[in-house]
C-alpha positions in Angstrom: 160.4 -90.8 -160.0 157.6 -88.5 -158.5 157.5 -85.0 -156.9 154.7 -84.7 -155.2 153.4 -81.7 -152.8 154.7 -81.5 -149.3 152.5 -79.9 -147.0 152.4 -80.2 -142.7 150.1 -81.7 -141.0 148.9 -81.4 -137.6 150.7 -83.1 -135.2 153.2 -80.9 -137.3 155.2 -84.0 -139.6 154.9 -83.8 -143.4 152.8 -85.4 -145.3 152.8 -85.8 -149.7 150.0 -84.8 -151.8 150.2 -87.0 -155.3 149.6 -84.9 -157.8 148.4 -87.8 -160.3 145.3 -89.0 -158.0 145.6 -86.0 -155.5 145.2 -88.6 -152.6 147.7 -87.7 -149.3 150.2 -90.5 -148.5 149.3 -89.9 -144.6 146.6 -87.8 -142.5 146.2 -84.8 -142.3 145.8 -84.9 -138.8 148.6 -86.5 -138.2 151.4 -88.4 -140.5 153.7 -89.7 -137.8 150.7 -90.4 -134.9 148.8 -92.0 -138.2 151.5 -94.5 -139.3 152.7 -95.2 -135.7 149.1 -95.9 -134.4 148.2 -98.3 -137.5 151.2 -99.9 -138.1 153.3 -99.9 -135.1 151.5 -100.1 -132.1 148.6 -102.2 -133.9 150.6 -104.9 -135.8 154.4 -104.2 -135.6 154.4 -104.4 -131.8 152.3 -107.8 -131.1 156.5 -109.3 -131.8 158.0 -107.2 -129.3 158.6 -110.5 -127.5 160.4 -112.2 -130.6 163.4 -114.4 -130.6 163.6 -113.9 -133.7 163.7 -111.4 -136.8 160.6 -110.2 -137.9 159.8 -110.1 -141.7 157.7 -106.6 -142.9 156.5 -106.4 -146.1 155.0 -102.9 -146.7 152.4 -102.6 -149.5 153.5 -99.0 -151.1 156.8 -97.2 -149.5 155.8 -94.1 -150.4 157.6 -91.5 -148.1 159.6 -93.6 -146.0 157.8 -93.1 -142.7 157.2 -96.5 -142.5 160.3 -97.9 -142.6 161.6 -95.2 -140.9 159.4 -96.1 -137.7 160.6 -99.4 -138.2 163.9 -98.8 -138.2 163.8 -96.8 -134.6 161.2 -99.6 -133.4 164.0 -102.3 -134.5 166.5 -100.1 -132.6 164.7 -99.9 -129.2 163.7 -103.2 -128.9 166.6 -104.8 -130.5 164.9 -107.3 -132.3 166.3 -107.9 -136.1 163.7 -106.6 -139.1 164.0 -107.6 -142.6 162.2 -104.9 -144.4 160.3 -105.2 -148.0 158.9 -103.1 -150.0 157.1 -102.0 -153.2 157.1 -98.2 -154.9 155.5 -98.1 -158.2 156.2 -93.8 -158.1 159.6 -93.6 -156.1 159.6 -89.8 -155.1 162.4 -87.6 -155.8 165.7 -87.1 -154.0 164.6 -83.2 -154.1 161.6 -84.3 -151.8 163.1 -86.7 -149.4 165.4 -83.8 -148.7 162.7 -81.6 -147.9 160.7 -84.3 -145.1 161.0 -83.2 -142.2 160.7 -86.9 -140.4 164.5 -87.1 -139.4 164.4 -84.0 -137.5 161.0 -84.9 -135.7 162.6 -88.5 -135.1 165.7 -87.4 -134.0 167.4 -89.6 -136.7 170.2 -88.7 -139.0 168.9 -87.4 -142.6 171.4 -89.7 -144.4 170.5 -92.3 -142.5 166.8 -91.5 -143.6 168.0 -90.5 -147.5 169.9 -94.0 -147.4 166.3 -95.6 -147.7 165.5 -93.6 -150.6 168.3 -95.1 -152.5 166.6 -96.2 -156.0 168.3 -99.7 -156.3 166.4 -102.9 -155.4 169.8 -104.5 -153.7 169.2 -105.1 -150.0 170.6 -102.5 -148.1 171.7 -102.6 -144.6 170.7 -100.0 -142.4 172.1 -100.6 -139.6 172.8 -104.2 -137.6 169.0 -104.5 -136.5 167.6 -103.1 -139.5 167.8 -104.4 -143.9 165.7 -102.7 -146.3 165.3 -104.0 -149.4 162.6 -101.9 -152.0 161.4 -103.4 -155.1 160.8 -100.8 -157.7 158.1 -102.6 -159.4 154.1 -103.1 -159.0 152.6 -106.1 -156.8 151.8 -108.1 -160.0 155.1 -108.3 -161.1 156.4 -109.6 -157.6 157.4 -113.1 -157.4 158.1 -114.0 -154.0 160.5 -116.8 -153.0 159.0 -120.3 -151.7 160.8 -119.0 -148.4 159.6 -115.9 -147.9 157.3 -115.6 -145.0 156.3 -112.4 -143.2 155.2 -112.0 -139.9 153.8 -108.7 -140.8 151.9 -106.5 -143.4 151.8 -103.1 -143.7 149.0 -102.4 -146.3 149.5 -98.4 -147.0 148.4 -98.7 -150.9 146.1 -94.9 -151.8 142.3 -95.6 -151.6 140.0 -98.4 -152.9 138.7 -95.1 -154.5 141.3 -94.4 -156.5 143.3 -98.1 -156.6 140.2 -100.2 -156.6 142.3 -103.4 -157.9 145.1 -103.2 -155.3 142.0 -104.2 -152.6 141.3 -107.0 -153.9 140.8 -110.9 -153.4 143.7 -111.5 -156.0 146.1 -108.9 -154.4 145.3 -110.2 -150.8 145.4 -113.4 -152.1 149.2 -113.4 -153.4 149.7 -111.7 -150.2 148.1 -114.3 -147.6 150.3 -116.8 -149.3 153.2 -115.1 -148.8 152.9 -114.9 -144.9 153.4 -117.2 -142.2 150.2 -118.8 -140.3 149.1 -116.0 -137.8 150.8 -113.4 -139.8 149.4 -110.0 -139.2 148.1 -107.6 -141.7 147.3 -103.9 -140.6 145.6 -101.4 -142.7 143.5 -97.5 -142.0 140.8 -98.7 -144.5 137.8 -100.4 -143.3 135.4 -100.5 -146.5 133.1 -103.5 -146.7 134.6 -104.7 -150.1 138.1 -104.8 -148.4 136.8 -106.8 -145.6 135.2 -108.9 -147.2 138.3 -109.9 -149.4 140.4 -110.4 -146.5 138.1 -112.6 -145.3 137.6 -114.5 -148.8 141.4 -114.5 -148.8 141.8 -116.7 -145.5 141.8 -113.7 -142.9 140.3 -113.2 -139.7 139.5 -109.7 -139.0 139.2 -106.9 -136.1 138.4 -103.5 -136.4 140.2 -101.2 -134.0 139.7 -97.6 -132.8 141.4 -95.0 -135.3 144.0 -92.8 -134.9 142.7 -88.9 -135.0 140.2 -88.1 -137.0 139.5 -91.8 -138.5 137.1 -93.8 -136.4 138.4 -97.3 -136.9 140.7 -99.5 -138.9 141.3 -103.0 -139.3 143.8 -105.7 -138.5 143.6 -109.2 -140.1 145.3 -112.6 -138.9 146.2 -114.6 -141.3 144.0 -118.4 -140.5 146.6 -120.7 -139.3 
């Protein structure tokens, strides 16, 4: 486990500062607007018409945020969501406590805290929403011939500071994992990661940025 800093941010939601690479898990100018404008509105909610469940896979849990928004986005539009993840550096139970995401959400804590649980058993939310975390990094994953997600959030730190996690081998593994016209949303749009999406069988778009990043990209995996 990890404690990491908590400081606020300005649309007033926490964010973490890692104290091994100093990178923030979020913006500073915004955690919540930040993860709900790159991951929500720009990938999650092209399957707000699904008949199905949606698979998420989610490249670095991190605070929780994600899933969090997840969770409340499987709730509204009550549409099933099968939720995986990966967290090298689970933080602490001292932290999660401290977030102040439930509060801003309107969600119970222990509902929140729940997702914190370090175990890699699926856990069950609630009836629109399974979380299940593996504790481990993308190399070791070995994912099932029938695992196929609809959609990737990529939320690893920097190609700065994680150069190998942006690459055509991690993309790679990743592509093959999701369904034809999978989608694949990230906040970094540096010409070595677009470049291995691309070599990796993605098309990609860049989109305007949440507050104060110009653009970020989504990718469609080729059918």
């Amino acid at each position: 486990m990890t404690t990491p800093k908590i400081i606020l941010t300005q649309d007033g939601s926490h964010t973490l500062i890692d104290t091994r690479t100093g990178e923030t898990y979020h913006s500073i100018h915004g955690a919540i607007q930040e993860s709900e404008h790159v991951f929500i509105r720009s990938g999650l909610d092209l399957f707000s018409n699904s008949a199905s469940a949606i698979h998420v896979f989610e490249v670095g849990f991190g605070s929780g945020l994600n899933a969090l928004l997840t969770y409340l986005w499987a709730e509204k539009n009550k549409i099933p969501v099968q939720y995986q993840s990966i967290e090298l550096y689970p933080i602490s139970f001292e932290t999660v406590t401290q977030l102040n995401y439930p509060q801003l959400l309107k969600v119970d804590k222990q509902l929140f805290q729940k997702m914190h649980q370090h175990r890699e058993e699926e856990i069950i939310v609630s009836g629109y929403f399974t979380l299940q975390k593996h504790l481990k990094s993308l190399d070791e994953i070995r994912f099932p011939d029938n695992t196929f997600f609809d959609v990737v959030f990529f939320d690893a730190f920097s190609p700065v500071v994680q150069p190998g996690m942006w690459s055509e081998e991690i993309f790679g593994k990743i592509a093959s994992a999701m369904k034809s016209g999978g989608v694949l949303t990230t906040y970094s749009t540096k010409g070595d990661v677009k470049r291995a999406l691309k070599a990796s069988g993605f098309t990609i778009e860049k989109l305007p940025g949440p507050p104060g990043k110009r653009e970020i990209l989504r990718a469609i995996k080729k059918r």
